[in-house]
ZAMARGU-4260 file (C-alpha; in steps of 0.2 Angstrom, whole numbers, plus 5000, padded with zeros to 4 digits):
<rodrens>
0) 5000/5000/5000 | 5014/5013/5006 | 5024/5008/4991 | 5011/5011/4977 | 5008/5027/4987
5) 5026/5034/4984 | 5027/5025/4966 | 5013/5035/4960 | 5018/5051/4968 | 5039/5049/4961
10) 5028/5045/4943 | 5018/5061/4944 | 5025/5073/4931 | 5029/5090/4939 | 5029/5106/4930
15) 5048/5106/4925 | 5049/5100/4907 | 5034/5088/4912 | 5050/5076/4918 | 5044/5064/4933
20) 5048/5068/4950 | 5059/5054/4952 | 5068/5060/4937 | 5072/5076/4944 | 5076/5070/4961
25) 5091/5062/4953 | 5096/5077/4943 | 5098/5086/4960 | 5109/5073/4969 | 5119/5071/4957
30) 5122/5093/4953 | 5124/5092/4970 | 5140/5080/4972 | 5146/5087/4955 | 5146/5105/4965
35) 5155/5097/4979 | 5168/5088/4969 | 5173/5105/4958 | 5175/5115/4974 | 5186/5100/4984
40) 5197/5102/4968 | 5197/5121/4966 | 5202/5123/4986 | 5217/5108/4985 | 5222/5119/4969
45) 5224/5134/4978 | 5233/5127/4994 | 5246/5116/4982 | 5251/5134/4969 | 5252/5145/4988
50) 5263/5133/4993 | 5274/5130/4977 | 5293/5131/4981 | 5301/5143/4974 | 5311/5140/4957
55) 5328/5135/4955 | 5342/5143/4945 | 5343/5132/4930 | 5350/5139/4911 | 5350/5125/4898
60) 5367/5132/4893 | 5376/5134/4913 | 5393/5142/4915 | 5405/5131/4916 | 5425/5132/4920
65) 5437/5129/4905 | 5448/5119/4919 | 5438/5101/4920 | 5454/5091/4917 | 5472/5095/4922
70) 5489/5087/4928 | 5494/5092/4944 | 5511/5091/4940 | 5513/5103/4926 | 5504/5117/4932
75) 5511/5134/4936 | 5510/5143/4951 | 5498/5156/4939 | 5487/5141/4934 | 5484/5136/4952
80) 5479/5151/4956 | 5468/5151/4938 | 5459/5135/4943 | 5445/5143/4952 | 5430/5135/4952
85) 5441/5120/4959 | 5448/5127/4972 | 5442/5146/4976 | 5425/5141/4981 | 5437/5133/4997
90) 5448/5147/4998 | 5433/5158/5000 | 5428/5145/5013 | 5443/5143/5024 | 5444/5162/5024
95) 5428/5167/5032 | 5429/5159/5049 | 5434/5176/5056 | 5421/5186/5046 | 5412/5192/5061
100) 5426/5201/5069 | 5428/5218/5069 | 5443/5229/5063 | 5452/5235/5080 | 5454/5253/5080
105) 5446/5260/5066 | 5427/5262/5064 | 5417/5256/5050 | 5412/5271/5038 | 5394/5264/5035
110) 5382/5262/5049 | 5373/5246/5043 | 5384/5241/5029 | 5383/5222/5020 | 5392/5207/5030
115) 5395/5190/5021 | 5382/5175/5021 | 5387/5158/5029 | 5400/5145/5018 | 5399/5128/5021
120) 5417/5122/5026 | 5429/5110/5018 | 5444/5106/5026 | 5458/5104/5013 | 5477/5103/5011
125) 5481/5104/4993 | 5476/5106/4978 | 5476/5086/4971 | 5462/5085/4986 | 5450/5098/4979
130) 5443/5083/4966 | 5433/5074/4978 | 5426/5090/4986 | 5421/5096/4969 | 5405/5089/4967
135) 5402/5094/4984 | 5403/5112/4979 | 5392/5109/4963 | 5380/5106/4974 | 5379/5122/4983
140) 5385/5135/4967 | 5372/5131/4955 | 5358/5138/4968 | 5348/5154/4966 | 5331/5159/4970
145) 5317/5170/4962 | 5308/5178/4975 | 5290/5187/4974 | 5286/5206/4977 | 5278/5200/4992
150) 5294/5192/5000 | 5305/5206/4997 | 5293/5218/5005 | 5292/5207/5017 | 5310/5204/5021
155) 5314/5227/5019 | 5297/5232/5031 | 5292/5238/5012 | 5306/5244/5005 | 5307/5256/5021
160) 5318/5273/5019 | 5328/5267/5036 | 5333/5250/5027 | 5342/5260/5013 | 5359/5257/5017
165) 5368/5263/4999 | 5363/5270/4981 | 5371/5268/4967 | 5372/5269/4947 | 5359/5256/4945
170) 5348/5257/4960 | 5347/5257/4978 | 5351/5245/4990 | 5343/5238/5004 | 5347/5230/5020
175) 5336/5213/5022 | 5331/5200/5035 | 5326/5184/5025 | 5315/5171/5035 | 5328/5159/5040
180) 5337/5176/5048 | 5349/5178/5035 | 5353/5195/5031 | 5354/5199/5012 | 5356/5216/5002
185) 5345/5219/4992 | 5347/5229/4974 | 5331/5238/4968 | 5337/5242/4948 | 5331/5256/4940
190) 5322/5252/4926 | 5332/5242/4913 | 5333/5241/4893 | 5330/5222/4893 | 5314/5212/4890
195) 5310/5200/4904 | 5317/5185/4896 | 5334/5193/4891 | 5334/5199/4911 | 5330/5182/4920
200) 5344/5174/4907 | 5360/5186/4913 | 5355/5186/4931 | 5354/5167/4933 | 5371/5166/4923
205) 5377/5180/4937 | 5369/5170/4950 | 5380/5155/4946 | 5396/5163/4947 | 5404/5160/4963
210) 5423/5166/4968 | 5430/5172/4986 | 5431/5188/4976 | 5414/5191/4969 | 5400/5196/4980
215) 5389/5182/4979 | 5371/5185/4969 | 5355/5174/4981 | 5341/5178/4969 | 5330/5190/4960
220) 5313/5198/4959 | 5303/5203/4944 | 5287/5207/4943 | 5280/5222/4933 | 5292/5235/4933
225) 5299/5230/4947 | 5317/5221/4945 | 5327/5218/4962 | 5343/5207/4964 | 5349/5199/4980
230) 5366/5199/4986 | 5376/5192/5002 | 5379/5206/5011 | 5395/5212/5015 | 5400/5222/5031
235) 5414/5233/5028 | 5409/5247/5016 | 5417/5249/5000 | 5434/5254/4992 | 5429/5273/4987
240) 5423/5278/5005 | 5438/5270/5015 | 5451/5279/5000 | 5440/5295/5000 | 5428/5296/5014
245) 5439/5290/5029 | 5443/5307/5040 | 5457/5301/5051 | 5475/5308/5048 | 5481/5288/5047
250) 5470/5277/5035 | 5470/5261/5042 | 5475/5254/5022 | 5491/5250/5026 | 5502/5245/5009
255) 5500/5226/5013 | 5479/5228/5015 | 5481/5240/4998 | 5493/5227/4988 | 5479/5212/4997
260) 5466/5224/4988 | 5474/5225/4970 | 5478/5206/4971 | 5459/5201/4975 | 5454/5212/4962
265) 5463/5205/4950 | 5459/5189/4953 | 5443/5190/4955 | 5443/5197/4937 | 5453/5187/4928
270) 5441/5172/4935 | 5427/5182/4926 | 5437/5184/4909 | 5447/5169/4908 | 5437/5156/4920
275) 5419/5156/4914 | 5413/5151/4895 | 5406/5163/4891 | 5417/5175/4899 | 5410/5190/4909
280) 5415/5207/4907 | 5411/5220/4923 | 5411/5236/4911 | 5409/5246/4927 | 5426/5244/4938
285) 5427/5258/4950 | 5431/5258/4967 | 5412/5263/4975 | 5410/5244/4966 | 5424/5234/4978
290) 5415/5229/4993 | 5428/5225/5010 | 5425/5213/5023 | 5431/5216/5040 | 5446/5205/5034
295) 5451/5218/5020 | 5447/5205/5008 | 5440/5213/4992 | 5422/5208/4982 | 5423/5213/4965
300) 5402/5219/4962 | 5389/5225/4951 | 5398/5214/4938 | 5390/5213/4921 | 5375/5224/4927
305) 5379/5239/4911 | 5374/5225/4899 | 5357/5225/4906 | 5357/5241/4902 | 5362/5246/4887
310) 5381/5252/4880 | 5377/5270/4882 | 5374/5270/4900 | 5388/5260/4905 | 5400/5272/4892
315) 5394/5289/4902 | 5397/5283/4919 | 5415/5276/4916 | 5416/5294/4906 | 5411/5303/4921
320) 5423/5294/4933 | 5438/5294/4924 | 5439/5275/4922 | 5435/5273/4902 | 5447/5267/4891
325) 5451/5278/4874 | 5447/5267/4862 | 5428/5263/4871 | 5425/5282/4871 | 5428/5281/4852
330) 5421/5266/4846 | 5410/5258/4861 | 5416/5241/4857 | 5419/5234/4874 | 5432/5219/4878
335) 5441/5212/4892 | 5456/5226/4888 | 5444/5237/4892 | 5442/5231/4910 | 5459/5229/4912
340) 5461/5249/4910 | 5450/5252/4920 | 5461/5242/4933 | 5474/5251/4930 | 5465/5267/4933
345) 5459/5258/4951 | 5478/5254/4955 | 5481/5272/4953 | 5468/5278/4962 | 5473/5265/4978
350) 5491/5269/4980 | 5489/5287/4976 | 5471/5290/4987 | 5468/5302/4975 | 5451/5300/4961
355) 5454/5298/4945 | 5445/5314/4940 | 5451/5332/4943 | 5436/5340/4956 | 5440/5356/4949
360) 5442/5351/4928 | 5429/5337/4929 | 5442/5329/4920 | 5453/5312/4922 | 5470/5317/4925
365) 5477/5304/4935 | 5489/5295/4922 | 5496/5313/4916 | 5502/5317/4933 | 5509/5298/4940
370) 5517/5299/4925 | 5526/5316/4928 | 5530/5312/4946 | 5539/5297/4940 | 5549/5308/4924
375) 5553/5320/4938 | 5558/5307/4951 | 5546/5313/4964 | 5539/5297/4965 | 5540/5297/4981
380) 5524/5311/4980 | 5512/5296/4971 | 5509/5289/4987 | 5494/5291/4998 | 5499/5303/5011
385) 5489/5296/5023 | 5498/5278/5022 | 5506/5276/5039 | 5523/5269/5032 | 5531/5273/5016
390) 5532/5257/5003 | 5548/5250/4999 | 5555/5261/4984 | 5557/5244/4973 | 5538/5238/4977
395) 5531/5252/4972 | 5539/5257/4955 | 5536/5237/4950 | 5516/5242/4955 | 5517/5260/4947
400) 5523/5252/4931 | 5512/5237/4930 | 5495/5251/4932 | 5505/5261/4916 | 5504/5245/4907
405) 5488/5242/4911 | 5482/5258/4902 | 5492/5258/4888 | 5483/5267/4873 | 5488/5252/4862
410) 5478/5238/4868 | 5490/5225/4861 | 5503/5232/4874 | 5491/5229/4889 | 5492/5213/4897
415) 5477/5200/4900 | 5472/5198/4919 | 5479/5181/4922 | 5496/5189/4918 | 5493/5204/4929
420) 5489/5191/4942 | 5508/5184/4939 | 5517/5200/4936 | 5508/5205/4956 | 5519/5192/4963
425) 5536/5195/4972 | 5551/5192/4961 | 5556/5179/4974 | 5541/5169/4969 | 5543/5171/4954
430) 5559/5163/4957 | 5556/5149/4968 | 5545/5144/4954 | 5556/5147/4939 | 5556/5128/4934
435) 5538/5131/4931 | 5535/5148/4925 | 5550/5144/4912 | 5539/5143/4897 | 5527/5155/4901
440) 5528/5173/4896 | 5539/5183/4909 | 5541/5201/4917 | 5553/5205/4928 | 5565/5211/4914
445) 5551/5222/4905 | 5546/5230/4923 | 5566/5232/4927 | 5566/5241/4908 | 5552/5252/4909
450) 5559/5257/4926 | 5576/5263/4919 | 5566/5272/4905 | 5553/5281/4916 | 5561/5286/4930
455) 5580/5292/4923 | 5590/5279/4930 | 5582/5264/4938 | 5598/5261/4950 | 5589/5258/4963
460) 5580/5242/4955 | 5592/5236/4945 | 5597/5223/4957 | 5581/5214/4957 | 5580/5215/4938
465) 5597/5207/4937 | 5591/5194/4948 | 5575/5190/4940 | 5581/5191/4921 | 5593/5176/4926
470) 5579/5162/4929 | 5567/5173/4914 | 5569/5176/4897 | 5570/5194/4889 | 5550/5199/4887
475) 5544/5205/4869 | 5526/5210/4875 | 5527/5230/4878 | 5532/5244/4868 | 5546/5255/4879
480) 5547/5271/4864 | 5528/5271/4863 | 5527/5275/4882 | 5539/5287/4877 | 5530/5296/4866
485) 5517/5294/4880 | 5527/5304/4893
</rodrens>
């Protein structure tokens, strides 16, 4: 009886398209289940893109060092040195166990400035154990990190004005506390040139370059018009304010912290020129661009950056400062002579203290007048007079003359990095390696010559030329009446 009574009533045809009842009772259910489903899917959508880790540095092309293979036992002090994804990710390494000290004595010029991030340690002897460490170091050096708007505001209290701790060329920089309480600087660029695509490729090829004399790049942010880059954050200001801004009587840059500067220097660019494929060029060395740590230990930054933003700009800031080489200005073709000018310019400028552009003239003068000081023998009057000892005479002619070299007008005469690297070193090295360095192209004649020429006499070096050109043959590279004609 009860089920006739609800059979009839389900067969009862209702209003809605004349469809039975029971017909629409199952229309219902199942809208209702679809609705559900949809909207379980949609919400575990949601909650797995919020929580999507962020991407990894990764160029289907990477950077790679030319110095895969080698024999131990034919290299030359120079080529140890040159090897540097092998073994400078451990010399940064083994160097930064003091990083946190401060320097005794003498107060750090920025109030907040940039310290280093935290190495993983390795603890080897020589240079045939760097091998098994290697693929250790992989590991960490092909890292990088794209961050969101949102994190970097995040991690600045919103880009706050009491966070800016520097500007510069390209941008401003900001101090940053990441989550896991790493401190960070952060680079907000003005705007750049490049499309998206072209930007994203060169700072993940910057972010995987990794040497104890490059500040290290974390990460990027780019959304809109907004285009950040992370950096580790280093402590102790930078070269320009400890050279020019420093208002004590005594600058605590001694000669043996300014010839550990120019040494780190070079190094760290002759990695970028003739350690990486493809090479990278800085086009902006200046001495606002060498960070310190509270070990005077140099990092080389903003490397590469004037690519992103066009020749032109690049040109007129060099221009401005003084450090530009004559053939850029003339034709704006760019190569890794031109860098070495520009380090030439910077040795100048660091034993001298003095900037490479007259304040009063607006104009760069710096080579014209070392190079009279050294025709007139003063040359005693290049160095910083705020150096608390006076160099020995023989050191500083051989630095003096390797800076000339450096910006000769001919760029044939100027020597590549890796050589400046070797030319840097005492002539007793030179000499307790001579076995090595045999073959390889010499100079402790050409610097003993060039002496003799610029400064009238050379007496008081001739000695060590002597000593030098007995393990070294005569060296061709150099042009002695063209710096004539120079002077």
């Amino acid at each position: 009886m009860f089920f006739s009574i609800v059979k009839r009533k389900l067969s009862k045809h209702t209003l809605f398209l004349g469809l039975p009842l029971w017909v629409l009772i199952l229309v219902l259910i199942a809208t209702f289940f679809i609705v559900v489903i949809l909207s379980l899917y949609f919400i575990c959508y949601r909650r797995r893109k919020s929580y999507k880790p962020n991407k990894n540095f990764c160029l289907p092309n990477p950077i790679a060092s030319k110095h895969h293979h080698y024999d131990s036992s034919r290299l030359s002090s120079l080529d140890r040195r040159l090897l540097s994804r092998n073994i400078y990710d451990i010399e940064m390494n083994n160097n930064n166990n003091n990083s946190n000290r401060r320097v005794q004595g003498h107060p750090v010029l920025l109030s907040d400035p940039w310290s280093s991030g935290t190495v993983q340690k390795f603890d080897v002897t020589d240079l045939e154990a760097v091998a098994r460490y290697l693929p250790m170091a992989r590991e960490d050096v092909w890292r990088g990190c794209r961050f969101s708007l949102k994190e970097i505001e995040m991690a600045t209290n919103g880009l706050a004005q009491e966070n800016v701790i520097g500007s510069g060329d390209y941008g401003v920089v900001y101090r940053a506390i990441l989550l896991d309480n790493s401190r960070v600087a952060v680079k907000k660029l003005v705007s750049s040139s490049c499309q998206d695509e072209d930007f994203i490729a060169e700072v993940e090829a910057f972010g995987q370059v990794r040497h104890r004399n490059l500040v290290k790049l974390l990460g990027y942010c780019i959304e809109g018009t907004n285009r950040m880059l992370l950096y580790e954050y280093v402590e102790n200001g930078n070269l320009y304010q400890w050279l020019h801004g420093n208002s004590e009587k005594v600058s605590p840059l001694t000669w043996r912290i300014r010839m550990k500067i120019i040494q780190g220097i070079a190094k760290g660019l002759a990695y970028l020129h003739e350690d990486l494929e493809p090479k990278i060029l800085h086009r902006c060395l200046k001495s606002s661009n060498i960070l310190l740590d509270h070990q005077w230990n140099p990092k080389i930054t903003d490397f590469g950056l004037a690519k992103l933003f066009g020749p032109e700009w690049g040109r007129i800031i060099m221009e401005t400062l003084g450090y530009v080489a004559p053939e850029y200005a003339s034709t704006d073709v760019f190569t890794e002579k031109t860098d070495v000018y520009s380090f030439g310019i910077l040795v100048m400028e660091i034993i001298s203290g003095s900037t490479p552009v007259d304040s009063h003239q607006h104009e760069p003068y710096l080579i014209e007048w070392l190079k009279s000081m050294v025709v007139n023998q003063k040359i005693a009057n290049v160095v910083d007079p705020k150096l608390p000892e006076m160099p020995n005479s023989k050191e500083l002619k051989r630095i003096i003359l390797i800076a000339l070299r450096c910006v000769d007008t001919d760029i044939t005469h100027r020597p590549n990095m890796g050589e400046v690297i070797h030319m840097l070193e005492p002539c007793e090295m030179l000499l307790n390696n001579s076995c090595r360095i045999r073959s390889e192209t010499p100079h402790c004649n050409y610097l003993e010559e060039r002496a003799a020429a610029l400064s009238g006499d050379g007496s008081d070096i001739t000695d060590q030329g002597e000593s030098c050109s007995e393990s070294l043959p005569v060296n061709d590279v150099g042009n002695d009446t063209a710096d004539h004609e120079a002077l």
